[in-house]
N, C-alpha and C positions, 0 to 999 in steps of 0.2 A: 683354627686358622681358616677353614673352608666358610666355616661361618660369619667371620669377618671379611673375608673376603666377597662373600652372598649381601652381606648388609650394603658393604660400600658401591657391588654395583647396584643395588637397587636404590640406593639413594643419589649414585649417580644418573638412572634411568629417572629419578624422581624429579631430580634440578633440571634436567635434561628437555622434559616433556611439560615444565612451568615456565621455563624461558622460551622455547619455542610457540607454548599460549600467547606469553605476552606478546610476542614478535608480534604472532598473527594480529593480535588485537591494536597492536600498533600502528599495524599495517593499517588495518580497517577504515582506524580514527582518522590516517593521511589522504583513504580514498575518499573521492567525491561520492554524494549519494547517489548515485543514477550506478558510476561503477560498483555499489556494495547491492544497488537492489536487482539489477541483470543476472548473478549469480544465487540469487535469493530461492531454494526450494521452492515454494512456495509464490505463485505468479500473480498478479492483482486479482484478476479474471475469479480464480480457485477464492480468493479472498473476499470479494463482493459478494459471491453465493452464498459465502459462509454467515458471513455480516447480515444478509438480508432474510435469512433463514433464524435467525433470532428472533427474540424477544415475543410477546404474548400479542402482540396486535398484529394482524394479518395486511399484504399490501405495501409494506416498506417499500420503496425506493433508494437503492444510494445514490448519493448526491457530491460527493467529495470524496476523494480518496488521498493520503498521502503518506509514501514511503519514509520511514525516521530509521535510521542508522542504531543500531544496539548503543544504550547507553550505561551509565553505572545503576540503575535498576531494571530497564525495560529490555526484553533484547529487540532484535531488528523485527520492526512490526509495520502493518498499514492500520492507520486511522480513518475508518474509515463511518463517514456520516450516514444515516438511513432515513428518509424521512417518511413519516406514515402519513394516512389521508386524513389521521386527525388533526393534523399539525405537530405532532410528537416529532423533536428530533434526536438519536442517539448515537449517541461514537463508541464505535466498536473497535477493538484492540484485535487485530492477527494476527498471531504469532508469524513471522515471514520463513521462518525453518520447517514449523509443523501443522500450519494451517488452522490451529486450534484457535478459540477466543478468547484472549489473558484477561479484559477489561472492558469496562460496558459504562460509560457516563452516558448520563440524560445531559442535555442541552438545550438553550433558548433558541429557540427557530431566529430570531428578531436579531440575537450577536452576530450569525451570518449573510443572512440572507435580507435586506430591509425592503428588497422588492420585487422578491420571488414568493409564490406562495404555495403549500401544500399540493393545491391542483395543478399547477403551471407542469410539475415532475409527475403527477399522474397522467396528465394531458399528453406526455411529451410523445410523439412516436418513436424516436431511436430511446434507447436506454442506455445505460453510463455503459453496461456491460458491453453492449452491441459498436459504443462508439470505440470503446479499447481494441476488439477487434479490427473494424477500422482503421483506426491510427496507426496498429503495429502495420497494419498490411501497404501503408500510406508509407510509412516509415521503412521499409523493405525489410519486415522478420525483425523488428526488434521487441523487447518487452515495456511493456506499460509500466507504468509505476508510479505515474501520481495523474490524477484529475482532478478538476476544477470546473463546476457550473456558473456560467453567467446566464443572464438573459439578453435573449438576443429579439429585439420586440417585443412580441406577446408570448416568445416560445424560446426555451433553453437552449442553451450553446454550451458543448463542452471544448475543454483547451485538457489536452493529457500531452504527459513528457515521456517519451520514451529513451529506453536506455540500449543505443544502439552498439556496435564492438566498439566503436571508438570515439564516440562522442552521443550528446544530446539530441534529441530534435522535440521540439514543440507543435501539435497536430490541432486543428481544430473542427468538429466537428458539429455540424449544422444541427438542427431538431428535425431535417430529414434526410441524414445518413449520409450526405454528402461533405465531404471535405471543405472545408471555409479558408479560400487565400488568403 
């Protein structure tokens, strides 16, 4: 009797600790991505370092970063782009819970970028990393979570989204460190 009794609550603790996963993950799938990457271990900043410290050619740059929400294979990660001085571009996968690197694709510089080039990101004097600081601090403490380079003249422009307690803000950040209205 003890023993059925042993079984039933563990397989009640069992149903128990499967449905509240699903909740959560349900939950997840209804939040917006800026609310699911603010609570994210794992912060762009800690992620860029990570990304640019890859790979066998020295020099990288990131160039793009973007937060993606856990899906049915990938979990919550940043993709994030690196570019080398040879014109190498590669997207790197961040784990967003453990800061590790799940995923590593090569990429054509030309499908992004058609009129930035290699140097423009070597040239630049702020860095993506430099501008995230930046922007959180523009934004009053909030966390980065995605960036985007354009060019702005002859010289990079970044646009990051921070994920602030209760909403968005979009920052954008000049190629010399100052804020862009």
């Amino acid at each position: 009797m003890l023993n059925r009794f042993a079984t039933a609550a563990g397989l009640l603790a069992l149903s128990t600790s499967l449905a509240l996963a699903q909740t959560a993950t349900q939950t997840d799938s209804n939040l917006k991505e800026w609310q699911v990457a603010k609570v994210a271990k794992v912060g762009l900043a800690q992620a860029l370092t990570t990304a640019q410290a890859q790979g066998d050619e020295k020099g990288g740059r990131a160039i793009d970063a973007d937060f993606e929400k856990a899906g049915s294979k990938d979990p919550a990660h940043y993709a994030i782009k690196v570019v080398y001085p040879s014109g190498k571009l590669v997207e790197y996968g961040i784990n967003a819970d453990t800061g590790a690197l799940y995923k590593t694709e090569n990429q054509p510089i030309e499908r992004y970028f058609t009129r930035l080039k290699p140097a423009d990101f070597q040239n630049a004097k702020t860095s993506l990393k430099d501008a995230l600081a930046i922007a959180e601090q523009k934004a009053g403490g909030g966390k980065a979570y995605e960036a985007e380079v354009e060019k702005d003249g002859k010289a990079v422009q970044y646009e990051i989204k921070v994920a602030g307690a209760d909403k968005e803000q979009t920052v954008k950040v000049g190629p010399d460190g100052k804020v862009v209205d």
